[in-house]
C-alpha positions in Angstrom: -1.7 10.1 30.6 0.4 12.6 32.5 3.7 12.1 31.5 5.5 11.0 28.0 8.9 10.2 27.7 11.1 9.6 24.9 14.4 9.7 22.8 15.4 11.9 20.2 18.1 11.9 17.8 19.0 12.0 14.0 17.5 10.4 11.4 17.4 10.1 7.6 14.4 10.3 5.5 13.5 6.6 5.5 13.3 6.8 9.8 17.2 4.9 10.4 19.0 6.8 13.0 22.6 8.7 11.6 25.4 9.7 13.5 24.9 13.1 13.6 28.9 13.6 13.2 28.6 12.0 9.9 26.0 14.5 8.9 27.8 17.2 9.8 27.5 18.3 13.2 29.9 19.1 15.6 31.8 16.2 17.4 30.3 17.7 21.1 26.5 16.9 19.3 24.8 14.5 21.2 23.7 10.9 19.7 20.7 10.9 21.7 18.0 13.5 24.3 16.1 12.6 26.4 13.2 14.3 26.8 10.1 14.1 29.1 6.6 16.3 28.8 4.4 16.5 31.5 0.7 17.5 31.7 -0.9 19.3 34.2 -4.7 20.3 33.9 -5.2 24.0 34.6 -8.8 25.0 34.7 -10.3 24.1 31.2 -7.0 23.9 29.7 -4.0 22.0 29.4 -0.5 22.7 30.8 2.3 21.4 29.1 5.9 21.2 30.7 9.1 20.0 27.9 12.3 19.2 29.9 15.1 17.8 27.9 18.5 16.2 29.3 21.4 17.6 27.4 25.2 17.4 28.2 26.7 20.6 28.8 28.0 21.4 24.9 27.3 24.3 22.8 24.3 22.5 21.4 21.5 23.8 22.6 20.4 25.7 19.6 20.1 22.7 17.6 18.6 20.9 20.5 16.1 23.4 20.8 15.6 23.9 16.9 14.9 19.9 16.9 12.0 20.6 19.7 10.1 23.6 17.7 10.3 21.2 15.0 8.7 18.3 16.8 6.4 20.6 18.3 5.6 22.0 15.2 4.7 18.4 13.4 3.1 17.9 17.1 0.5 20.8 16.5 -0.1 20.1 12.9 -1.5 16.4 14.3 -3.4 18.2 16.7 -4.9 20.5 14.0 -6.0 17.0 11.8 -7.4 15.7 14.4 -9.5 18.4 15.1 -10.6 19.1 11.6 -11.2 15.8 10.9 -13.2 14.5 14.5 -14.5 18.4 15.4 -12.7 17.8 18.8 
C-alpha cells in the first residue's frame, strides 16, 4: 500500500472515455496520463508524492486542472469516511 498507479483521461457523464479532440481540446491534448502516487510515512503523518507522465505540449494546465479535481473528489472521500467511521 505504497504506491498507486493509474490512467487518466476524458470521459462523459455516464464513465465512457471521449476523445478529448472531439470535446474540444487542442489536437496536442493527450488521450491518456499516466499517473503514479507514492506514500511515504513521516512521523504520524502521511506523505504523499503525485508524478504524472505528460508529452511535452502546452497542456499542463489542463493536466494539472484534471489533478486538483481528482484530488479534490479524493479528499471529499476521505472526509465521508471520516465522518461516517470517526477515523
Amino acid at each position: 500500500m505504497q504506491r498507486i498507479e493509474f490512467i487518466r483521461n476524458l470521459a462523459d457523464k455516464d464513465g465512457k472515455r471521449v476523445d478529448p479532440v472531439k470535446m474540444g481540446m487542442p489536437p496536442d491534448f493527450p488521450q491518456d496520463v499516466r499517473t503514479v502516487v507514492t506514500f511515504k510515512t513521516v512521523g504520524d503523518k502521511t506523505e504523499m508524492t503525485i508524478t504524472e507522465y505528460l508529452p511535452a505540449t502546452s497542456m499542463f494546465e489542463y493536466a494539472e486542472a484534471g489533478l486538483n479535481q481528482s484530488l479534490d473528489k479524493m479528499a471529499a472521500s476521505f472526509a465521508k469516511a471520516q465522518a461516517r467511521f470517526g477515523v
